[in-house]
N, C-alpha and C positions, 0 to 999 in steps of 0.2 A: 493691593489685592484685586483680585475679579470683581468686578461691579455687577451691577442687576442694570435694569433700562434707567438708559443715564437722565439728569434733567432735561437735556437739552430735548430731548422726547417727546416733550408734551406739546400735542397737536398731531406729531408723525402719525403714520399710516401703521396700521398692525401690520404691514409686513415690514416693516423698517425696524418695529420691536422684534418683532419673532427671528430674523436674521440678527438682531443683535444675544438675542437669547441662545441663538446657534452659535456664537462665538463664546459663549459663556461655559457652553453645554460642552466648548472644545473638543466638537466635530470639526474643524480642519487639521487637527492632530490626529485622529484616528485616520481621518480621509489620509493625508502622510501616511501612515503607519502602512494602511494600506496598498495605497502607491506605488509603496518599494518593489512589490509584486511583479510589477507591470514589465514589460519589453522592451518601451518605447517612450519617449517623451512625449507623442501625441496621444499616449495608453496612461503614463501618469498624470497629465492634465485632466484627462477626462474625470478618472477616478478627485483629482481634487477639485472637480465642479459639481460632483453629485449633491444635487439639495433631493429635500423631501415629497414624493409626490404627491398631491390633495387625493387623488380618483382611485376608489379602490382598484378598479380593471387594471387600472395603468401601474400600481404598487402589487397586486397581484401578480401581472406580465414581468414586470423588474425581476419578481423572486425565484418565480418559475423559472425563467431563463440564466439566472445565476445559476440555480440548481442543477440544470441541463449542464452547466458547463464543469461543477462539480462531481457531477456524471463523465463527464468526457475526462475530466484527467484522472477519476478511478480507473475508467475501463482502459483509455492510452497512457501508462504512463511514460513520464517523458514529456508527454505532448505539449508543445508552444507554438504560441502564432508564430508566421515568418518574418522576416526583418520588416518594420513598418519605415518608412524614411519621414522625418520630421519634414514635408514639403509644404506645409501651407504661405509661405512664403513665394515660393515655387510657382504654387497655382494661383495667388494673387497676381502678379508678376504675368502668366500666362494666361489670365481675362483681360488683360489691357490692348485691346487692338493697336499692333504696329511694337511689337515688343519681341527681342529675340532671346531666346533661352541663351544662356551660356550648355560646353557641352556637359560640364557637371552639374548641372541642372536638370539636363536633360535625361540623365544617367538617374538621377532621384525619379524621375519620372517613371522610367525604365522599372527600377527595382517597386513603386506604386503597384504599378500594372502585374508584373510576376505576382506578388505577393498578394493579390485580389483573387488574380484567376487562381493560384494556386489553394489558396482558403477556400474559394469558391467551391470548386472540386471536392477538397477533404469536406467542408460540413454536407455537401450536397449526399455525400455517401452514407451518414448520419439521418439524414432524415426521418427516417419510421421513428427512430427512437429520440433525438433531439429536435423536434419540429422546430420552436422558436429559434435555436442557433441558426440551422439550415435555411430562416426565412431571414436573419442575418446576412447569412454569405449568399443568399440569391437577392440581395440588395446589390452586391458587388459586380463592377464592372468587366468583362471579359473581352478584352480588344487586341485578339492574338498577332494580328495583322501590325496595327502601330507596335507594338510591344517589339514585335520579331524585327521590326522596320530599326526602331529606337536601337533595340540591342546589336544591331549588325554596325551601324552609323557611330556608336560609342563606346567605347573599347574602358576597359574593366580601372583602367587608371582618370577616368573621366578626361580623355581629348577623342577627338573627333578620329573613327578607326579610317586606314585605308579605303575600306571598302565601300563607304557611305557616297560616293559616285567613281564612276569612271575616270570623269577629268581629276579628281583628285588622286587617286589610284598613279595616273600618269604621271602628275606633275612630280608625285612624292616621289616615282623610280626615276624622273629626271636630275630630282634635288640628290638623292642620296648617290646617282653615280659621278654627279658633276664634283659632290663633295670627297668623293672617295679621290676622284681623280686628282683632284686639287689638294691632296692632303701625302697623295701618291709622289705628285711635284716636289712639293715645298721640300718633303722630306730626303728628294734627291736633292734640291738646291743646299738643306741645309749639310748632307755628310760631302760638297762639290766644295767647301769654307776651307780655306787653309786654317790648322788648328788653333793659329793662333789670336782666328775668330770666334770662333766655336766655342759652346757654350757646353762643359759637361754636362750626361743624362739628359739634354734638352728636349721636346718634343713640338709638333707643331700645335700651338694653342689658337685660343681664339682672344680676341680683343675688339671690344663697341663694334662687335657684331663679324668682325673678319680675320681670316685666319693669318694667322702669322709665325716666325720664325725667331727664337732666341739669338740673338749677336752681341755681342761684345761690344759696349762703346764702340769703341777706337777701328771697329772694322762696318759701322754704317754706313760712311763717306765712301769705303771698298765696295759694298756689294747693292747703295742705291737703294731706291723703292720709299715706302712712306712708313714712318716710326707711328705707330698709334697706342705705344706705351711701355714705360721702362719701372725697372724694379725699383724697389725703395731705399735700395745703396748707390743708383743709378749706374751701376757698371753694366746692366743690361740691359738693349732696348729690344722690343720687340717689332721687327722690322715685316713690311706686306711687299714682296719684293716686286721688282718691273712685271716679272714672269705671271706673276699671280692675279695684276690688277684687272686686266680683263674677264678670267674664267673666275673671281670673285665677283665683278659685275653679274655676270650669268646666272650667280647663285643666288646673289640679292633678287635679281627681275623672276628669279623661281621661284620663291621664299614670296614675293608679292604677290603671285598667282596662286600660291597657294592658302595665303592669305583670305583672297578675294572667292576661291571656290570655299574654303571652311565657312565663312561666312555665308556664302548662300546657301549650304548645305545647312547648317544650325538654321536659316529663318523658314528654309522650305520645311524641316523637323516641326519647327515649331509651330508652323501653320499647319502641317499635321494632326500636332497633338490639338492645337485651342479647339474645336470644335466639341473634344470631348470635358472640356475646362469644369463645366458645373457636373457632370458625372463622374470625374476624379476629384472632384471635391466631396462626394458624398461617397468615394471609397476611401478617400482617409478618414474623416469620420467616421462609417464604418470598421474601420479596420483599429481606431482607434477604439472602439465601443466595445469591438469584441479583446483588444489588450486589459481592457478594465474590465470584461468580466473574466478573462483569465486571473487578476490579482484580485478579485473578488472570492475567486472557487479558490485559488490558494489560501484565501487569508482565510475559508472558512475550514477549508479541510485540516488547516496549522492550528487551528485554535476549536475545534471537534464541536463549531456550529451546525446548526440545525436549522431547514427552513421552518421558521413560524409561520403560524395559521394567522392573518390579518382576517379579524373577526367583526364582527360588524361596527359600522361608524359609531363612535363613541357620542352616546347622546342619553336623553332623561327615560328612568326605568320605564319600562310599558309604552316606550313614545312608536313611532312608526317607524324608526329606523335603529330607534334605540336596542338594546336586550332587557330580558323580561328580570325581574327583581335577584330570582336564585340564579341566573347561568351566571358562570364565568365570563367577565368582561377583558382583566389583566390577569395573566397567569405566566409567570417565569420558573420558568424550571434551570435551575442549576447552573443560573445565569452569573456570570461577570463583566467586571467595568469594562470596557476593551484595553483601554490603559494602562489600567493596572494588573491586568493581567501578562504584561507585556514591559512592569518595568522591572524583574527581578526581586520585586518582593511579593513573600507570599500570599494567596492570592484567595482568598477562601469565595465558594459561589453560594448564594441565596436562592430560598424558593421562595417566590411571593403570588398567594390570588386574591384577587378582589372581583367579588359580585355586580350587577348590575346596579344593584342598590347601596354599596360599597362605593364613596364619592371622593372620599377623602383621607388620604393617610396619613395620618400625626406621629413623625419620628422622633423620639426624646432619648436620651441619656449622658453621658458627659461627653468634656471636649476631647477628641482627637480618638473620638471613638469609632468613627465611620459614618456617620450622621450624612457628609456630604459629598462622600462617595456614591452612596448607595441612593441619594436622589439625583445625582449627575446620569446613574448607570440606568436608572429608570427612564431618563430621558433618552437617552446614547441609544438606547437602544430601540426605541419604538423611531427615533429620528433613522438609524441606520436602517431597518428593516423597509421602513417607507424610501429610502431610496434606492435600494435592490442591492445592500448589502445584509447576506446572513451573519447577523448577530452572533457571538458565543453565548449561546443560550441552548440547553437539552432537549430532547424531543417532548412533545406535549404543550410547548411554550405556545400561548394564546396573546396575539396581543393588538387592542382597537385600533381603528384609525384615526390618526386628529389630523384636524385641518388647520392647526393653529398649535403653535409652541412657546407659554410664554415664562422666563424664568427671570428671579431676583435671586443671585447667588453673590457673597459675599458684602464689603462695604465698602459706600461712596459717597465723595460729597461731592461740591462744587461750589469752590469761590467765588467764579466768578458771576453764578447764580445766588451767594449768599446762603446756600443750604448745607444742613447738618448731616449726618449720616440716616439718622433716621425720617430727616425731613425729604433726603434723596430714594428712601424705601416708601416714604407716604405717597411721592410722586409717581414712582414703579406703580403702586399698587392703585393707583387712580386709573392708570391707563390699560391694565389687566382687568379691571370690575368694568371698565368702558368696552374693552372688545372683546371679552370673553363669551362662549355660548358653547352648547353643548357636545360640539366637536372640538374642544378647546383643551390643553395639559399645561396647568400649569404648576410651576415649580419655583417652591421661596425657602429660599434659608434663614433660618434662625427669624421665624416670624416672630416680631412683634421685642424685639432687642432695641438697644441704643436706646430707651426713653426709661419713664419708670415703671420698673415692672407691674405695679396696678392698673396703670391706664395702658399700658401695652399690651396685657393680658388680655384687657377687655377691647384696644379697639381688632386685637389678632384675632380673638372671638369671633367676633362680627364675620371679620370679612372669612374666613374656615364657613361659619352658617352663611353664609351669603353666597360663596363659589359652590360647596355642598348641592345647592341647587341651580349652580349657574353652569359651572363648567364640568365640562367630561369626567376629568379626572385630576384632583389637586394633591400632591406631596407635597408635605412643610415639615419642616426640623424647628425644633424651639427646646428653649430652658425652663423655659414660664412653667409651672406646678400646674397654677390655673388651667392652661390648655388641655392637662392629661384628662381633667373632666367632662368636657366634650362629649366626648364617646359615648358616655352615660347617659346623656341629654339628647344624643340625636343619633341615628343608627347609620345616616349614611358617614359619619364619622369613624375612623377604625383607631387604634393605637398598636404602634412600634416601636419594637426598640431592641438596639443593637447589644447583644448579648458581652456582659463585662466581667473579668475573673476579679474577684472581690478579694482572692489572698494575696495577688501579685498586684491588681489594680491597672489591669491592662486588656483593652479592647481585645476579645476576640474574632470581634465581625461578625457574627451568626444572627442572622434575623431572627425576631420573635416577636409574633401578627400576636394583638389584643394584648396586647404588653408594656402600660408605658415605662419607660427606663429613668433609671435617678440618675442625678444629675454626680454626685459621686465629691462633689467641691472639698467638702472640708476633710473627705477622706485623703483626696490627690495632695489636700495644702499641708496635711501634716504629713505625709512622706515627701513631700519636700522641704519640709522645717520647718513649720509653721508653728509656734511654742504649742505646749497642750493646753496651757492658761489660756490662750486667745480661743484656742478651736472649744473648749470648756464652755466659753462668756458665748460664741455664737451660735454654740447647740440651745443653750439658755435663751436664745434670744428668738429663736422658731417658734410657732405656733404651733398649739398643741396638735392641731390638728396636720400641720406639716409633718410634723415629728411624727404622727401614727401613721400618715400617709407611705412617710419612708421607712418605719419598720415593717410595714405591711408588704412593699416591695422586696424588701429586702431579706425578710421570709418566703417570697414568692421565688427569689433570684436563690433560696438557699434549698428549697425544694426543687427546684429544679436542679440542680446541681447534683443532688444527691439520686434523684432517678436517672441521670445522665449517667452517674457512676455506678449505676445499678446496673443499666441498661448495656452499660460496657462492658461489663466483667458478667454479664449474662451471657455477649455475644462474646466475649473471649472464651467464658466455659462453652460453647455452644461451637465454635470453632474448634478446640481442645479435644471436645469428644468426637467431633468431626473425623479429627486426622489418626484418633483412637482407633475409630472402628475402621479408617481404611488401611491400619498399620492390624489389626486384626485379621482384616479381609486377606493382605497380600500374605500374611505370615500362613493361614488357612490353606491359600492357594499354593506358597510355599512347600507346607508340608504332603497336600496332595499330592503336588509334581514329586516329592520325595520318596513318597510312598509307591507310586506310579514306577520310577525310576528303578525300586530295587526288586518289587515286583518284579518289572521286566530282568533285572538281570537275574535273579533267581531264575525263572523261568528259563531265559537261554543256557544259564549252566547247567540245566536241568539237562536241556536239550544236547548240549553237547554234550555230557558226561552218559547219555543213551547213544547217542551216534555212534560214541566211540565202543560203548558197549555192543553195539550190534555188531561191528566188526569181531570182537572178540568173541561173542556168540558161531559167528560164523566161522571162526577159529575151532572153539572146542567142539561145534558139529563135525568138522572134517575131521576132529584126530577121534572123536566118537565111533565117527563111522567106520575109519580105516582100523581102527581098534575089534569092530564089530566084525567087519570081513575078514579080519585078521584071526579069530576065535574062532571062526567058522566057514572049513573051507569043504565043500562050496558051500555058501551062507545058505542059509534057511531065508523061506520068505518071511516069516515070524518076527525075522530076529532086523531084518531090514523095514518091514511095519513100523515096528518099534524107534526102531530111529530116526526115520520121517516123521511118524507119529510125534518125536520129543522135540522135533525140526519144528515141526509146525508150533508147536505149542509154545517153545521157546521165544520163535517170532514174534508170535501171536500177542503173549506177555512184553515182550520188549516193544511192538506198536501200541499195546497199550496202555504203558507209559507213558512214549511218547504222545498220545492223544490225548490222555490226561494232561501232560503238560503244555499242550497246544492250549487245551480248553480252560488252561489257566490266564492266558491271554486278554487283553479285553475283547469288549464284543467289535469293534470296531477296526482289531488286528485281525482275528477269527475270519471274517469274513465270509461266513458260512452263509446259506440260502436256506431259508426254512420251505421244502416240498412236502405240503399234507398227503393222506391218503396215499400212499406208496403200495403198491401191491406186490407180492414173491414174483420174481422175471422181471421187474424194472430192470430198465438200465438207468444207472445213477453214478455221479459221479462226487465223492469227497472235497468238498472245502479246504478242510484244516489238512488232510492226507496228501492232497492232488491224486489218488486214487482212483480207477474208474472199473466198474462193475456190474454186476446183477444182483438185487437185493436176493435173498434166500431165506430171511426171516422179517416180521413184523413183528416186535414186542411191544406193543402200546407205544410211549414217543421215542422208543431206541429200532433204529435198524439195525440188522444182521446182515454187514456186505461181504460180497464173494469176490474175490481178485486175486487172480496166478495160484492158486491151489490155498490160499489162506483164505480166511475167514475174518471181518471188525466189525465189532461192534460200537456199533454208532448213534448220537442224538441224530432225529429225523431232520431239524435246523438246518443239521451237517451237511445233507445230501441236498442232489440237484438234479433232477431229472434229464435223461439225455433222449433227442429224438433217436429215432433206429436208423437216422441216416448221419448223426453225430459222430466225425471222429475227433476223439481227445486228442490235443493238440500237448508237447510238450511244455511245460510252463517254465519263463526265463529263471533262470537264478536270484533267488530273494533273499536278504536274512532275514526277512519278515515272515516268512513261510516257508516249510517244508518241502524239499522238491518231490516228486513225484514217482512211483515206488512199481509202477508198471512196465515190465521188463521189456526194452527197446533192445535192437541190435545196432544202434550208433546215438550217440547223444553229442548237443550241439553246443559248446563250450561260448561259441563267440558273442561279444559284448559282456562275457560277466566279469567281474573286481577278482582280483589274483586271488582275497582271502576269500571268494566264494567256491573255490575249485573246490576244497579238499570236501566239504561235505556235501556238495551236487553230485561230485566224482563219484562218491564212496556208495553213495544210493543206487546209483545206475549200475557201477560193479555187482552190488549185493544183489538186484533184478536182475542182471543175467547172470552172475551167478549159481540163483536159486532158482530158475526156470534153467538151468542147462543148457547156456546158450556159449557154442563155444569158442566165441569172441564179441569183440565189443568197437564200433568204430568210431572214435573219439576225434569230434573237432575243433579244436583251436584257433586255425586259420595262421598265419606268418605274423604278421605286424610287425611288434618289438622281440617276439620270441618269451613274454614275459609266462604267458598263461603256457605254453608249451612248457619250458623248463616248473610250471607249480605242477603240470599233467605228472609229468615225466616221475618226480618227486613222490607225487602221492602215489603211485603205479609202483615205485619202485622200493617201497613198504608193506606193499600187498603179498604175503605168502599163497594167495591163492592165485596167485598169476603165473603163471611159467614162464613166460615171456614178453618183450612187447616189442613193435617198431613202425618206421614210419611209413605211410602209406605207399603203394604203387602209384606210379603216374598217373593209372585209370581210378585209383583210392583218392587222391586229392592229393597223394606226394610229401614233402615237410608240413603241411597244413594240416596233416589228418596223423594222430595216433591209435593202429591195431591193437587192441588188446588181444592174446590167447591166455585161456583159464586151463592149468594141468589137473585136470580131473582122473582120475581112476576111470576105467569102465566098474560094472558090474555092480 
């Protein structure tokens, strides 16, 4: 198992303990966990060197700046550093006076410099709102010059490009035409072979460095030259014929020159870069610092941490640097182990506070409850935080600083020091009461185990009152009864304990502060077989006072239970009525829109089944009349009175119908303007009618308006005062609104819906009409032809029309339809 500080310890340095307690505390496994984040192998090393820092400025700056960069990939997402190249090799290599980069070396080099300047740039832009990153990348080196020098001299495959000099330039177009030409050769030498040296598909290859020619055995002695390799059945050799040994010379002494310029091109590069050597080493650094706080801002934003508040140095209540008795010293909100939250089992998170005067927490209840999770995660996490990783911990989380970490988790012994388990815990714990002081956390499992529980009780006693007032802050897990009393006896002592289902007999994990936990033994031994006779003999064999101690728990553990199950099925009914009253709300809203909905359509068949009336109105007035003149020839004024008289009145009724059924509308369709004060001779103009006129009557809040020889009466709402230089303008076709009933001699059909024709039409007919107007100039305009053939249609239903057609050139032409009205004189 895990040890605590081993024997060999004694005498070490507290920091050789506390680095061992950090390997307990297994922070290099989260540091891992972490890691994976990262870009880069110089961005995961760094993350797995992070220790804890002592100075609050310096653990403050770590978290701030994580933050910042959790900042930067909410607001970019996407965003990553650029390729960082693992060059420390590189730049060691490159401080050694008289040392030539190779050219892919120098290509790592290459990619250093981009990747500096270009970060440099992006955080530089960041600035106002990430300061600490931005003072990051203006650590970074920007040397566009070598950079542009490097990238043109080293081509993307890491060899030295063309263009990195002159002479090299030349030599290389020497080599490659010398080889072309040479390859030109051979290749006539070889199709020049009688075939029955000839090598099927052959081509000219190359052999320990020179090109050569496939042949046949039996035709080398024919064609000469020098064999520098044959196949492995040896019926082929590959022959460098007389022809070629020369202008193969030529290509070796090319090949040597070019040799000799790569070469001084790579040392003069190189002596280029060295002068920047200790400045590209503090941009891989860099760039490696900002790779780990990018896996830092990912592993916090994966796991929905929060920066904590690093609160004052953990030291004795009321001291000078300490907190005062009642503030919060530790306060975790809704924290987790990092581990385990990370290894697929579920994962439950704790709230834990402790005061200034709160020194010491005594976690108790049985095995494999969680006892030594939840003091690893106390530690994990004040250790993470100090070194500028955000914790999985929720907002509000408060947590001290210590300068010192020291932990006894699990058991150990040692042979070859002759010591017991418990003898290897008395050792730990000599060397913890020796360095401990009030910036100190220390953490022990299963104190005061391995001997016999009376004198372990009592010497784990001791040292709980003794750290109590020595160190910061002390968690210990234990079995011992004895311990849970503590708490009683000394107030910087707290009790905990990990909350246990007592039907099934299984850890929950749920903290519960001033709670000490039972130990659950004889319960676990008989659900794993333990006879009931033994478990019987050893209830018997408890003190009586044990025995009240654990029914008292155990009443406490069943009261709690039961307001747990109170408190659930409160908030389940309290949820329940929840989605009640908002299945109420929407059925409410529901049936208004419903009520709304039929409203309106009632209203519009209202509307139209008067429309249509009014035409019919205007029907039985003309067979009235012709009926009238007809009885009386020549009519009497009397009798023509009379049927204007029944004209108007007829109308009159049938608009105000209609205005009733307008003013069924809501108010917000209506649209009407309330003008107070109106006096007889306004000009005003109708809302709900589009009417325009001179009022002729005030009756208290109704007007009496006058338009085209009728009379409406009107709410004052209705009306809208017009100045006397106001002309009423036509209003477009709406179905929200009535069109407008003041007799035009052209009405302008264009932009309205095909199914707006027939009742816009039929109004504008009835106004000239009834004003004796004897035509009407209807505009459609061409388009599709759709609103013409709906014109045409409702015109050609009309019996009071005699005629109709399409306009003159100087009329507007097929765009425009003429009405003529066959009226009688007289």
């Amino acid at each position: 198992m895990a040890s605590g500080l081993t024997p060999s310890m004694i005498g070490v340095s507290a920091a050789d303990a506390e680095a061992h307690s950090l390997t307990l505390l297994e922070l290099a496994a989260v540091l891992d966990l972490i890691a994976e984040g990262a870009t880069s192998d110089p961005g995961r090393r760094h993350v797995r060197g992070l220790r804890p820092w002592k100075e609050p400025t310096a653990v403050e700056r770590a978290l701030r700046t994580t933050d910042e960069m959790v900042g930067l990939l909410l607001r970019e997402e996407g965003w990553e550093p650029p390729p960082i190249p693992d060059a420390s090799a590189v730049l060691r290599r490159l401080s050694a006076d008289g040392s030539v980069l190779e050219a892919r070396q120098l290509m790592q080099l290459t990619l250093l410099l981009s990747s500096s300047r270009r970060l440099r740039a992006d955080l530089r832009r960041q600035q106002h709102d990430l300061p600490l990153l931005a003072g990051l990348g203006g650590r970074l080196l920007s040397a566009r010059a070598l950079e542009d020098r490097l990238a043109r001299s080293v081509d993307a495959g890491g060899d030295v490009a063309d263009g990195a000099s002159a002479a090299l330039k030349r030599v290389r177009h020497s080599l490659r035409q010398a080889r072309a030409s040479l390859v030109r050769s051979l290749e006539a030498f070889a199709r020049s072979l009688p075939a029955r040296f000839r090598v099927p598909d052959a081509s000219v290859t190359v052999r320990n460095g020179r090109y050569c020619v496939p042949i046949r055995r039996e035709g080398v002695s024919h064609t000469g030259g020098i064999v520098h390799d044959e196949s492995a059945t040896h019926r082929t050799a590959f022959v460098e014929p007389p022809a070629a040994i020369e202008p193969m010379n030529r290509i070796a002494e090319l090949e040597r020159e070019e040799a000799r310029e790569v070469e001084r091109v790579l040392m003069e590069l190189t002596d280029l870069a060295r002068p920047h050597a200790d400045e590209l080493e503090v941009n891989l650094h860099t760039l490696a610092e900002i790779d780990s706080l990018y896996a830092r801002g990912r592993y916090a934003l994966e796991h929905g941490g929060s920066r904590p508040v690093i609160g004052p140095e953990a030291g004795p209540p009321g001291g000078e640097a300490g907190p005062t008795a009642g503030e919060p010293t530790f306060r975790a909100v809704d924290a987790f182990h990092p581990l385990l939250r990370d290894s697929g089992e579920p994962a439950v998170p704790f709230d834990l506070e402790l005061r200034g005067d709160e020194r010491v927490l005594l976690i108790s209840g049985p095995n494999a409850g969680g006892k030594t999770v939840l003091l690893k995660a106390v530690g994990l996490l004040s250790v993470m935080a100090q070194s500028g990783i955000i914790p999985p911990v929720g907002a509000g989380t408060r947590l001290p600083l210590f300068r010192r970490v020291f932990a006894i988790i699990g058991d150990e012994q040692s042979i070859q020091a002759s010591l017991s388990t418990f003898s290897a815990q008395v050792e730990s714990l000599r060397v913890i009461l020796e360095h401990a002081d009030p910036s100190t956390l220390v953490l022990i499992d299963e104190l005061g185990g391995n001997t016999d529980p009376a004198e372990g009780a009592a010497l784990a006693g001791a040292v709980l009152l003794s750290l109590a007032g020595q160190a910061g802050l002390t968690v210990a897990t234990t079995h011992l009864g004895e311990l849970k009393q503590l708490a009683a006896e000394e107030q910087a002592i707290v009790n905990a304990s990990l909350q246990f289902d007592t039907g099934a007999l299984r850890p929950t994990y749920r903290l519960q502060r001033d709670r000490p936990g039972r130990s659950y033994a004889l319960e676990i031994a008989g659900r794993l077989g333990i006879p009931e006779s033994v478990l019987a003999v050893a209830r018997s064999r408890l003190s009586d006072e044990a025995r009240r101690v654990e029914r008292l728990l155990g009443d406490l553990e069943a009261k709690d239970a039961e307001l747990e199950r109170r408190a659930m099925e409160s908030r389940i009914a309290a949820r329940r009525l929840s989605e009640r009253e908002e299945r109420v709300s929407d059925m409410e809203d529901d049936l208004r829109r419903r009520e709304a909905e039929i409203e309106e359509e009632s209203v519009s068949r209202a509307e139209r089944y008067l429309l249509a009336a009014r035409g019919e109105v205007a029907q039985v007035i003309d067979r009235l009349r012709a009926q009238v003149l007809e009885a009386s020839k020549p009519p009497g004024v009397s009798d023509v009175e009379s049927v204007d008289l029944a004209v108007r009145e007829a109308r009159a009724e049938v608009e105000r119908l209609l205005r009733e059924a307008k003013g069924r509308r809501p108010a917000a369709e209506n649209g009407g303007v309330t003008e107070p004060e109106l006096a007889a001779g306004d000009r005003v103009r109708s809302g709900s009618l589009g009417v325009a006129g001179r009022v002729a009557e005030v009756c208290g809040d109704e007007i009496v308006l006058e338009s085209g020889g009728m009379r409406f009466t009107l709410p004052a709402r209705d009306l809208e005062r017009m100045d006397a230089t106001h002309v009423p303008q036509a209003p477009r076709p709406s179905s929200s609104r009535l069109p407008e009933l003041t007799p035009r001699t052209e009405v302008d059909l264009r932009g309205s819906r095909v199914e707006e024709i027939e009742a816009y039409l039929s109004t504008a007919v009835d106004a000239a009409y009834v004003s004796d107007l004897p035509s009407l100039r209807v505009i459609h305009g061409k388009g599709t032809g759709a609103l013409r053939e709906e014109v045409r249609r409702v015109l050609g239903s009309d019996p009071r029309i005699s005629r109709f057609r399409d306009g003159a050139f100087e009329e507007g032409g097929s765009g425009v339809t003429v009405v003529e009205f066959g009226k009688e004189d007289g």
